[in-house]
TIVEXVEX-417460 format. One record per residue (C-alpha): residue in one letter; x, y, z. Coordinates in steps of 0.5 Angstrom, whole numbers, plus 2048, in hexadecimal, padded with zeros to 3 digits. Layout:
<rs>
aXYZ ...
</rs>
This chain:
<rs>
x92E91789B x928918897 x92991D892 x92392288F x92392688A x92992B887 x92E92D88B x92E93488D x93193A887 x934941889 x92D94588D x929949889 x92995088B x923952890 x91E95688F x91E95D892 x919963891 x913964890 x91496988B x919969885 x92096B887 x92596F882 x928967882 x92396487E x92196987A x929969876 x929962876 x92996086F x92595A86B x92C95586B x92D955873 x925953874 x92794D86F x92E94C873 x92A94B878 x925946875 x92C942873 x92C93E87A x92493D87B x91F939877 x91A93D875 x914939873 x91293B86C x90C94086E x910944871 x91694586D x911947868 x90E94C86C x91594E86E x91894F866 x912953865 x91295886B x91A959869 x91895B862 x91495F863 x918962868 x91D963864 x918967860 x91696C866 x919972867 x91D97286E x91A976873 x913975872 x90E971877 x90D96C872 x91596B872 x91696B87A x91096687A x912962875 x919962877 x91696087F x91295B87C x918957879 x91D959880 x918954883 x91794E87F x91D94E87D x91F94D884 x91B948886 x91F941887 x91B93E880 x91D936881 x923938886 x92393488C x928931891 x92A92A892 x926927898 x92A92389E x92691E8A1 x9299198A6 x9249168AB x92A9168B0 x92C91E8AE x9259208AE x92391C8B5 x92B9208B8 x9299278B6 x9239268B9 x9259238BF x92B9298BF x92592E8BF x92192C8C3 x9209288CA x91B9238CB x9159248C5 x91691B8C3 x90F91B8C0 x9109228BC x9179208B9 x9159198B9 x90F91B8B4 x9149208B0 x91891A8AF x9139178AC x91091C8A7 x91791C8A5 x9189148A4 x91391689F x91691B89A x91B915899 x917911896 x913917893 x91A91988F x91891F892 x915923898 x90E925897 x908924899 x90392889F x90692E8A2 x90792D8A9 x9049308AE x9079308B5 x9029328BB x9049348C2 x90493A8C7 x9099408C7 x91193D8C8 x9119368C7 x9159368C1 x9129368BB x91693B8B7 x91C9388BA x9199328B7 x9189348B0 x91F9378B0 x9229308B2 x91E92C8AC x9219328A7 x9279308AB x9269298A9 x9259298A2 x92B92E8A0 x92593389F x92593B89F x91F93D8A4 x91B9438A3 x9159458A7 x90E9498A6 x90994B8AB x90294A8AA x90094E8AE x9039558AA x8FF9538A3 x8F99578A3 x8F695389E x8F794F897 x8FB955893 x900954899 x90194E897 x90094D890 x90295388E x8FE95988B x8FE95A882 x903960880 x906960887 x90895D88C x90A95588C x908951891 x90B94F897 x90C948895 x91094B88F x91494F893 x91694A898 x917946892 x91C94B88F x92094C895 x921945896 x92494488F x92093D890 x91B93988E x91B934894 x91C93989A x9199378A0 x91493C8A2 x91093D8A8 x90A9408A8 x9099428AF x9039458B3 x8FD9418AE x8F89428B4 x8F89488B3 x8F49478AD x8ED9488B1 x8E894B8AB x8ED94C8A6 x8E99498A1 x8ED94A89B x8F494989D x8F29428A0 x8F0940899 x8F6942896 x8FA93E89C x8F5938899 x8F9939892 x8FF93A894 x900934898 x8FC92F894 x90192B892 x8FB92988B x8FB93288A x90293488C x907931887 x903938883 x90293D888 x900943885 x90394A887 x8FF94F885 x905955884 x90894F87F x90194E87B x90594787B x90694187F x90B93E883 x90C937886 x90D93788E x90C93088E x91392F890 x913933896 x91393189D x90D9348A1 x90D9358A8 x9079388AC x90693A8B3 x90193C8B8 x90093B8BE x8F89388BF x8F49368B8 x8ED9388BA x8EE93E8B6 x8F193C8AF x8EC93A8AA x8EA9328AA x8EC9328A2 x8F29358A3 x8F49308A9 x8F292A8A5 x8F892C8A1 x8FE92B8A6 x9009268AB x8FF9288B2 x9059278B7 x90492A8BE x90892C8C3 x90692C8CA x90B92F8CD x91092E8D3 x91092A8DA x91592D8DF x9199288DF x91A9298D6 x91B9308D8 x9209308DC x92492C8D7 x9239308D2 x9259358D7 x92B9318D8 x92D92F8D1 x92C9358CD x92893B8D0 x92E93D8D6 x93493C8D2 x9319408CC x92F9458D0 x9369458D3 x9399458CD x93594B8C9 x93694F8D0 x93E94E8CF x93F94A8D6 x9429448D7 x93E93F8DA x94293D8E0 x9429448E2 x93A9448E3 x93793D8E5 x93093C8E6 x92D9368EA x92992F8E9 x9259318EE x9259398EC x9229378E5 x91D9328E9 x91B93A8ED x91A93E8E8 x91693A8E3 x9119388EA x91293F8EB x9129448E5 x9119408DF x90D93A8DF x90993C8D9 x9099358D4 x90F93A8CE x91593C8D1 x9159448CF x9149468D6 x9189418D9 x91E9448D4 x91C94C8D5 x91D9498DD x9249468DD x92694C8D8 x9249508DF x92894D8E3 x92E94C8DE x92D9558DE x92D9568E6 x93394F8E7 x9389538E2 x93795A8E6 x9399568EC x93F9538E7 x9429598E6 x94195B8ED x9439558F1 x94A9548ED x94D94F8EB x94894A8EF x9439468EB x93C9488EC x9379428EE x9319418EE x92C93C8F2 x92593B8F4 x92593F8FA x9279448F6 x9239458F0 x91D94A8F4 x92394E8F5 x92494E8EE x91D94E8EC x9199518F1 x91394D8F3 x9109488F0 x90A9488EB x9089428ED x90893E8F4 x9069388F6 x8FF9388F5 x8FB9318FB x8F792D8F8 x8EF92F8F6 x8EB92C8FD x8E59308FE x8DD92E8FC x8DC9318F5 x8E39318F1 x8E592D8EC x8ED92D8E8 x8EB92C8E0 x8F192C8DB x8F09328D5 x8F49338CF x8F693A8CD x8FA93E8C8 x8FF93E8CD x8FF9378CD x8FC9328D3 x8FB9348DA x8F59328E0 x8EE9358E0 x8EC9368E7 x8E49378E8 x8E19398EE x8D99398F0 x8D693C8F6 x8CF93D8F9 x8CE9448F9 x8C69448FB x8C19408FE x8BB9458FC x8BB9438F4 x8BD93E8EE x8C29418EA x8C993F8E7 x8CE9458E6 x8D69448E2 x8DA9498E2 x8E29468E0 x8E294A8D8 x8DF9448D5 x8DE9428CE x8D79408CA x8DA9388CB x8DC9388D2 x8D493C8D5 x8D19378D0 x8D59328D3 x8D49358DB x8CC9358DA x8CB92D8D7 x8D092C8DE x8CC9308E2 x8C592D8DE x8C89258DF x8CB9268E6 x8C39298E8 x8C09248E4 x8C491E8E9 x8C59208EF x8C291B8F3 x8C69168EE x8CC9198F1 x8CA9198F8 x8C99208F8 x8C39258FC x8BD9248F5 x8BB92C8F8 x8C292E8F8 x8C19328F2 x8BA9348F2 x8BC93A8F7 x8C393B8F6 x8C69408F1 x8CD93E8EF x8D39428ED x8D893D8E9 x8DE9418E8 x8E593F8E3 x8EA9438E7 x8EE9488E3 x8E994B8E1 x8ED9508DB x8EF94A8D8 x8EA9488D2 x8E89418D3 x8E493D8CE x8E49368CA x8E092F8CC x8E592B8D2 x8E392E8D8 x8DB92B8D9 x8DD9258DE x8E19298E2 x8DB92E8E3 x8D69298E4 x8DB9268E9 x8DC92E8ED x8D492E8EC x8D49278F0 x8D99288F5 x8D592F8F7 x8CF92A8F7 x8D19258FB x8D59298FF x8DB9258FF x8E29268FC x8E69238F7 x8EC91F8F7 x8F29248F7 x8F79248F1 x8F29218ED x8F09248E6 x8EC9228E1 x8E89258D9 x8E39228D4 x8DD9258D1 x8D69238D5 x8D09228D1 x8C89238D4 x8C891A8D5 x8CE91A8D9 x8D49188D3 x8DA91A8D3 x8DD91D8CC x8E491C8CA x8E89238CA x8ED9258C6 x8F59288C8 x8F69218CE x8FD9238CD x8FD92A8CF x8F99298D5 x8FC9238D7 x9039278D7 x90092C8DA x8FE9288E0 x9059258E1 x90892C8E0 x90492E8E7 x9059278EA x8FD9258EA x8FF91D8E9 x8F791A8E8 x8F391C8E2 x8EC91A8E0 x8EC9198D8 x8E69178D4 x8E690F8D1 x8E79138C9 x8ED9168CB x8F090F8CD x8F49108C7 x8F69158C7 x8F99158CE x8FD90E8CC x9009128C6 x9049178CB x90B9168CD x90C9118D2 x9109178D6 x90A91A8D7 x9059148D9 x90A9128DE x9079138E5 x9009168E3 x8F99128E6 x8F59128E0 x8EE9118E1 x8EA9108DA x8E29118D9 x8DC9108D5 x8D79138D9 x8D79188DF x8D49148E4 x8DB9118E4 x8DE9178E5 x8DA9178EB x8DD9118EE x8E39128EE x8E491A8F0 x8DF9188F6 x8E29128F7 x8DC90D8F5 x8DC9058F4 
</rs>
């Protein structure tokens, strides 16, 4: 066992309200110092701290300036000045709490592990925060509880998206704390684990991501400034952890200061083991029923992720099986002593109708399946073009297309025009042709650099009048000269092709790399084709020597 830091003393009192209660106006100046009896208080502080309690002992009880002063004294003889616990940090005791918490995930806990073997050497856990990326319901929470768990340490959390601005943060002079601070109180330590949740949510807040910069800036937060306690406070000791569910919108400055760990998301069959292993059993034992009185099936968890839950995290997939365990205890208390059962065919029963079906393979001209990446993780982007008219040219998109993606769709359009005869195609077809190309779900935003070889395909296929294979899917960025440009999130879009059983995929060479970092269970099976310039996508999507 690697031992850091003091062992943890008797918790200090946590900070409450916001305005001074009757409490801290009685508190006399020899229990502020009993409190500073088991802190190290640096040598500025203990200053500032004997100079207030003398003046306050010189202050007539009940005046505004004693209620402040006396607040004032409440909060920073509180915090855990130099009090910390001892941090646990055993490879194998990590790696076993992680594998308790979580079903799959190898390279994320892998990684984990990895940061952890680190602080061995270090002496001590610091350096970047770490930022955990993925779609809603993967787990990120769950994982950050699992490595204070792992260390020994408390946990706490914080939601960007409730801080209005720097003054939350950073507390505001005369009146109210920072929230750092506060959690800081509460915690009682000054290494807790603290999860700053929903940074994404930054957008344009300007201000509070320069105050994220200092406080995760392992050169600047060993003297955080607190503007309520005019002094600093090291936080250099303390464990952050950020989540967010894509990276687009945190600021580039920011982002360079974390290290990013993403979570793509779950397949069926991770799901259903999960499901196995912890969701049905917790949910059963939160319900007070005994497991052996409501039994679900393999094959009825297999038909409720098809079915109902097949987004990448497994929230829906938990509300779904929480409805079904609700109508199988009304069926318990009116069926007896009988043992409720519950099997594929009768899922819908439980459930209603499926949200999703069976969808067979794209075959008609001028449709193409592309992989996109989306806050709710990865998922297939299915494009379709039609000629609506032969009186005029035109081009049309309808679909709730981002800047990036109508950009991308006019160099397709440009590109696909400009080569038609390279591609066996009719060199009139657009001069007289106004196409509608449409991304379907339409009320769903859209946007971002990936989908330009799989319009240009939609666009050719409609040309050449020719279908393309089914059960194949493709992304990459498609430039004017015909290259194919490296995207970004190869994971999510490859999970997201396995998720709905799409087992070829066109990838650009760039992202080669990428693909043969992913875990050998999601490569297993896949027909992956890699290019550099378009007119390779045309042979192999027409089948072309």
């Amino acid at each position: 066992m690697a031992k850091i830091h003091k062992p943890l003393l008797r918790p200090a009192r946590p900070l409450h309200a916001s305005t001074p209660s009757a409490e801290h106006i009685v508190l006399e100046p020899a229990q502020y110092r009993r409190r500073l009896e088991v802190l190290v208080v640096p040598g500025p502080v203990r200053e500032r701290i004997e100079e207030l309690l003398q003046r306050l002992a010189l202050m007539q009880n009940g005046s505004p300036e004693h209620a402040a002063s006396c607040r004032y004294l409440d909060v920073i003889t509180s915090l855990p000045w130099g009090r910390c616990s001892e941090d646990r940090i055993e490879l194998d005791r990590v790696r076993a709490v992680l594998d308790r918490n979580h079903e799959g995930l190898d390279d994320v806990k892998t990684r984990i592990v990895e940061l952890l073997a680190l602080s061995i050497f270090k002496g001590r856990i610091a350096g970047p925060a770490v930022l955990l990326v993925g779609p809603p319901g993967v787990g990120k929470t769950t994982i950050a509880k699992a490595i204070a768990e792992a260390l020994g340490r408390a946990f706490y959390r914080l939601s960007v998206a409730e801080l209005r601005g720097e003054e939350q943060l950073k507390g505001k002079w005369g009146t109210t704390p920072g929230r750092l601070v506060q959690v800081l109180s509460q915690a009682g330590i000054a290494n807790p684990v603290l999860l700053l949740r929903d940074v994404d949510s930054l957008g344009a807040c300007g201000e509070l991501a320069s105050a994220l910069l200092e406080v995760f800036d392992t050169e600047q937060n060993s003297r955080f400034w607190d503007h309520y306690l005019d002094l600093p406070f090291d936080l250099s000791q303390v464990l952050f952890i950020c989540t967010a569910s894509q990276i687009d919108t945190i600021p580039t400055a920011l982002l360079d200061r974390m290290q990013v760990i993403r979570l793509a998301g779950y397949m069926t069959d991770e799901k259903i083991a999960i499901a196995r292993k912890h969701l049905w059993p917790r949910l059963c034992d939160s319900a007070g029923v005994r497991q052996n009185r409501v039994q679900i099936s393999k094959a009825a968890l297999r038909q409720v992720v098809e079915g109902y839950a097949r987004e990448a995290g497994m929230r829906t997939f938990e509300q779904q099986l929480s409805r079904i365990l609700r109508k199988a205890a009304v069926k318990l208390l009116q069926g007896g002593a009988k043992p409720v059962r519950i099997g594929m065919a009768d899922v819908e029963a439980y459930l209603g109708a499926p949200f999703y079906r069976y969808e067979p393979p794209i075959t008609s001209a001028g449709s193409a399946i592309g992989l996109a990446v989306t806050a709710k993780g990865g998922t297939i982007l299915f494009i379709e073009a039609a000629k609506v008219h032969s009186r005029n040219r035109g081009f049309k998109l309808t679909g709730m297309l981002g800047n990036v993606m109508k950009e991308s769709a006019e160099i397709a359009y440009s590109y696909v025009a400009a080569n038609l005869e390279r591609f066996k195609a009719d060199p009139a077809f657009f001069d007289d042709s106004f196409v509608h190309l449409h991304v379907p779900e339409g009320a769903t935003h859209k946007n971002g650099p990936s989908a330009g070889i799989t319009i240009a395909t939609a666009l050719l296929s409609l040309a050449r009048n020719q279908s393309l294979p089914s059960s194949l899917a493709m992304t990459g960025e498609l430039t004017l000269s015909g290259k194919v440009l490296s995207v970004g999130g190869i994971r999510e879009k490859v999970t997201a092709a396995r998720r709905v059983k799409v087992m070829e995929i066109i990838l650009p060479e760039y992202n080669r790399r990428d693909f043969s970092e992913l875990p050998d269970h999601v490569r297993k099976g896949l027909t992956v084709h890699f290019v550099r310039s378009y007119p390779e996508v045309v042979r192999i999507v027409f089948s072309e020597s």
